[in-house]
C-alpha positions in Angstrom: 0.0 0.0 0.0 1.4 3.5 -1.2 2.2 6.1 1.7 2.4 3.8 4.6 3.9 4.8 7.8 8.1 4.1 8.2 8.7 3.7 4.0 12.3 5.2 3.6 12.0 8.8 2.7 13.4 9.7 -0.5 16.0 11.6 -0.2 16.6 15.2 -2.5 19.8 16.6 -2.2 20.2 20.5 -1.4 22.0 20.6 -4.7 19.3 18.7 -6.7 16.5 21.0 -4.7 18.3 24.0 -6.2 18.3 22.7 -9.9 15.1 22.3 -9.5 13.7 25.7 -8.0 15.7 27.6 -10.7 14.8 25.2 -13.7 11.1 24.5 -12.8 10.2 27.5 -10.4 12.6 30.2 -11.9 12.2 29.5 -15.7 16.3 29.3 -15.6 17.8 27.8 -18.5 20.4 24.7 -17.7 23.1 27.1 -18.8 21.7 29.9 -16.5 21.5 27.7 -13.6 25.0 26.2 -14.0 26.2 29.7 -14.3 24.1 31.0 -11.1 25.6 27.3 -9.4 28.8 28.1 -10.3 29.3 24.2 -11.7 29.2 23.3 -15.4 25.7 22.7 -17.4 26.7 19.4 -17.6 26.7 18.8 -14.4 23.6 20.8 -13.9 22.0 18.2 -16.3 23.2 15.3 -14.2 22.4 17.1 -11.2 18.4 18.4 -12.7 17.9 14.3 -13.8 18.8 12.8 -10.1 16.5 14.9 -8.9 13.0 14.6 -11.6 13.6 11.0 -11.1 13.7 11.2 -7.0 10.7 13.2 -7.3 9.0 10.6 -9.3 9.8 7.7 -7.3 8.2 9.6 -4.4 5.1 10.9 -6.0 4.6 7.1 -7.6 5.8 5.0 -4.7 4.5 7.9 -1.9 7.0 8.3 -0.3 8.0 10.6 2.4 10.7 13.4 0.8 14.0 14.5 2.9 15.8 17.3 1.9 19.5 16.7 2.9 23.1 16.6 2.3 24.6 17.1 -1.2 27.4 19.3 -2.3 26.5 22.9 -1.3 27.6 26.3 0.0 25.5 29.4 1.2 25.9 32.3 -0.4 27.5 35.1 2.5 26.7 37.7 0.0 30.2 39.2 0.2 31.9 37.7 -2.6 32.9 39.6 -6.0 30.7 38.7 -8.8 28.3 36.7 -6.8 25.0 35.3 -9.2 23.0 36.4 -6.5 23.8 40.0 -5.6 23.5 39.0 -1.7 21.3 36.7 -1.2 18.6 35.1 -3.5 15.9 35.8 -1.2 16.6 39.5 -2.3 16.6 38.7 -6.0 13.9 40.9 -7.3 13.3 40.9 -11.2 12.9 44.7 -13.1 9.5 44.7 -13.7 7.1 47.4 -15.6 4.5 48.6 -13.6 1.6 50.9 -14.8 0.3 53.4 -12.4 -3.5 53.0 -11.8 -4.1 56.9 -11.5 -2.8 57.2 -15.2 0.1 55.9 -17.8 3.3 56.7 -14.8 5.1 53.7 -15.5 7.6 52.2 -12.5 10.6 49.9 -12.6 11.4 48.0 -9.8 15.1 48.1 -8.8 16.8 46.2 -5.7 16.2 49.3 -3.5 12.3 48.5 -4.2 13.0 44.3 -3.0 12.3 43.5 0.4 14.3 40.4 2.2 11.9 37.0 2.6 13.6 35.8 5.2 
């Protein structure tokens, strides 16, 4: 019976979750998020594949889902031509805005982003 109580979880890494939240959440291409990762696309493509077929076992099999381990490090922010400009909970895309009261149109820059978390 699918979802029973003390299956193995399956187990994403952190890098695997990344690949996915930039491919499939962020619209990143594999190029763009092996440039953002820092690691090559191919490796991005091995990476993005693990992690599709992790996700499948657990949605078929229903399994439990552990995020954990995997080759990673967090961003401080401080280093020189950082992908994230911080932190990518502050990543805030330009968008065009048009002012209700009349055709004032309004980019959004990083001084208009707010931190998440």
């Amino acid at each position: 019976m699918r979802g029973e109580k003390g299956q193995q979880p399956v187990i994403l890494r952190v890098d695997e979750y990344e690949a996915l939240r930039l491919i499939d959440r962020e619209g990143f291409s594999q190029e763009e998020c092996g440039d953002y990762m820092h690691i090559a696309r191919a490796t991005v493509q091995q990476i993005y594949t693990s992690a599709r077929k992790k996700l499948a076992d657990m949605l078929v099999e229903g399994r439990p889902l552990l995020i954990a381990g995997g080759e990673y490090r967090l961003c401080d922010g401080t280093e020189s031509g950082c992908a994230c400009k911080g932190c990518h909970k502050r990543r805030c895309p330009t968008v065009r805005t048009e002012a209700k009261s009349g055709n004032n149109s309004k980019e959004s820059s990083d001084e208009d982003c707010h931190s998440i978390g």
